[in-house]
N, C-alpha and C positions, 0 to 999 in steps of 0.2 A: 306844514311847511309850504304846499302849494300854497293855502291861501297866503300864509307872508309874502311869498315869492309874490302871488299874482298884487297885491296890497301896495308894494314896491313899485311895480311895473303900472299901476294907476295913476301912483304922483309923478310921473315922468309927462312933460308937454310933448315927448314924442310918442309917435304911434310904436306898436311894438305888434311884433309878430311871434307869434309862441307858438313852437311844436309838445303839445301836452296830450295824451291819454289819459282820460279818465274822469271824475264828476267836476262837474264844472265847479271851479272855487267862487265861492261865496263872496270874495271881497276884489272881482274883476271888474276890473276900467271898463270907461266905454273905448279907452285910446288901445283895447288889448285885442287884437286876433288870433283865434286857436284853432288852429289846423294840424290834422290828423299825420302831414306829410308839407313840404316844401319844398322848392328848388334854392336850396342853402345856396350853393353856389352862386347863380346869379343873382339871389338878393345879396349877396356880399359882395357882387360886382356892381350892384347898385350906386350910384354917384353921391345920393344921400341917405345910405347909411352911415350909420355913428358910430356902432358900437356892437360887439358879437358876444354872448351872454352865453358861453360853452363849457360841456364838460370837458373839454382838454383832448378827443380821440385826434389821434394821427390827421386823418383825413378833413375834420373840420380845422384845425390849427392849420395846414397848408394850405389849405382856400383862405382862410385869413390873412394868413402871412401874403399869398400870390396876390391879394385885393388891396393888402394895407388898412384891415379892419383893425382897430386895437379892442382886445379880448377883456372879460371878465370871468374869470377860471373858477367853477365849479368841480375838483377832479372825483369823481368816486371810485376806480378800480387799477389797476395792472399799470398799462404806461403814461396815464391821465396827466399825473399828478409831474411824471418828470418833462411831457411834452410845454405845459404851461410854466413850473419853473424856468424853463428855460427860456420862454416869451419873457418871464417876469423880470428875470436878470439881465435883460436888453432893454429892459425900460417899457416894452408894449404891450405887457398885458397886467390885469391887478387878480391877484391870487388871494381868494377863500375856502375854506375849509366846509364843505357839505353840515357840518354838525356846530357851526358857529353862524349860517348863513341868516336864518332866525333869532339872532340877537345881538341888541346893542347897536341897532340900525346896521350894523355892518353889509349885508349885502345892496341897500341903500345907500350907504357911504362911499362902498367900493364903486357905485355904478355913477355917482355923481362925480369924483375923483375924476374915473377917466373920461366923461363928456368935456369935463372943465378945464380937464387941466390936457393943453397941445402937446405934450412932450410926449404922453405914449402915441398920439395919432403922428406926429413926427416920426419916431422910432419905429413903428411900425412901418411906416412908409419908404423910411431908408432901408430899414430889411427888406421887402418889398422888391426893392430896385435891383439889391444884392440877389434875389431869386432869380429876378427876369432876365438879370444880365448873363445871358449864355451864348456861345456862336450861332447857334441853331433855337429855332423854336422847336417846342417838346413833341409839336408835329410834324415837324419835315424830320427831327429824328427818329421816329420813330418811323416814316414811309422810306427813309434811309434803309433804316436795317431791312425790315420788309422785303423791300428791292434788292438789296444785297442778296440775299440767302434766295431768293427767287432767283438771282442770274448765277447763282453758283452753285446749284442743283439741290439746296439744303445745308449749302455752310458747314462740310460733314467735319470741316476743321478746327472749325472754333465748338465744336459739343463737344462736354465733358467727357474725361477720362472714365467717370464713375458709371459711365450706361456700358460701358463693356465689361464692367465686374460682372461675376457671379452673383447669386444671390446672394449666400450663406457669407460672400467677402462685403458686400454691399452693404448687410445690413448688420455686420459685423458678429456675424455667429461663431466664426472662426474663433476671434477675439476672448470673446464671453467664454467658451466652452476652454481656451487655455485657462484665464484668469483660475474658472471654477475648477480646474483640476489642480494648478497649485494651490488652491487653497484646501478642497480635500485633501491634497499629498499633507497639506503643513499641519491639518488637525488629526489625519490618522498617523502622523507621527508624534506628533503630540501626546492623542490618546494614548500608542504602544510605547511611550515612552513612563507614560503614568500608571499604565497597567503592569508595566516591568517592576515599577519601583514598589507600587504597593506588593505585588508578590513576594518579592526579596525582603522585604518588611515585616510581612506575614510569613515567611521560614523563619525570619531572625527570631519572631518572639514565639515560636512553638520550638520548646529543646523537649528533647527524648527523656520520658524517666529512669 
């Protein structure tokens, strides 16, 4: 699968930057770089980047989204697969499945699609705007709160209600240990109820000679 992948990433005119572990594949470009680590970030803040070739995590799709990179979605696990759906259903990212990416040119086609064609770099871009448009940048809000709770000795009014529970109410022992007693009460009634009946079953069919 690397070397497809990296085979892919050779016929592209553009340079490409690859974060990969492991033996070098066989069929890599001279137009491909492999490094161990990257600053995802500002290479997707880059003015000529094209194109973001991601598994789909939280954290890479909103650097994308924040840059207006349009995606090529590999997802492998847990919430991969619904963060890049949801790129894909706005039009700005093109969605492959890890186990079809080796075949039928597909991972190839999907990465050609979105260079070629403006409408996910468009769509991404209007997303994009919808991100940045906020009253505040994400840093004067965050030196906001900061500031706040330093001039109000720790903001003891906005912490939760839950730091003053108890333990055993905290982490809901209380809860559990009711649940488990009704359900003991519900099967030793049960049982004395099936122990009754067989006994009286067992008199009826022993008569006296």
């Amino acid at each position: 699968m690397a070397n497809g992948i990296a085979a892919t990433f050779a016929k592209l005119p553009q340079k490409v930057i690859w974060r990969y572990k492991g033996d070098r594949p066989a069929t890599l470009g001279n137009n491909t770089l492999i490094v161990d680590w990257m600053p995802q970030n500002d290479l997707l803040g880059h003015p000529k980047i094209k194109l973001f070739v991601a598994h789909g995590g939280t954290n890479g799709v909103q650097e994308a989204l924040y840059h207006g990179v349009p995606v090529v979605g590999l997802p492998l696990f847990f919430d991969q697969f619904d963060n890049l759906l949801r790129l894909k259903e706005r039009g700005a990212a093109k969605l492959i499945t890890i186990q079809t990416v080796d075949k039928d040119n597909n991972f190839q086609d999907a990465i050609q699609e979105v260079l070629n064609e403006p409408s996910y770099r468009l769509n991404m871009q209007r997303l994009s705007r919808l991100h940045r448009d906020q009253p505040m940048k994400p840093l004067d809000t965050a030196l906001f709160w900061i500031e706040f709770v330093m001039r109000h000795k720790g903001a003891a009014h906005l912490r939760t209600e839950s730091n003053r529970l108890p333990w055993y109410s905290y982490h809901s022992v209380d809860v559990l240990l009711f649940l488990a007693g009704a359900v003991l009460l519900v099967l030793f009634t049960f049982v004395f109820f099936i122990r009754c009946l067989c006994t009286k079953m067992c008199r009826s069919k022993i008569k006296p000679d």
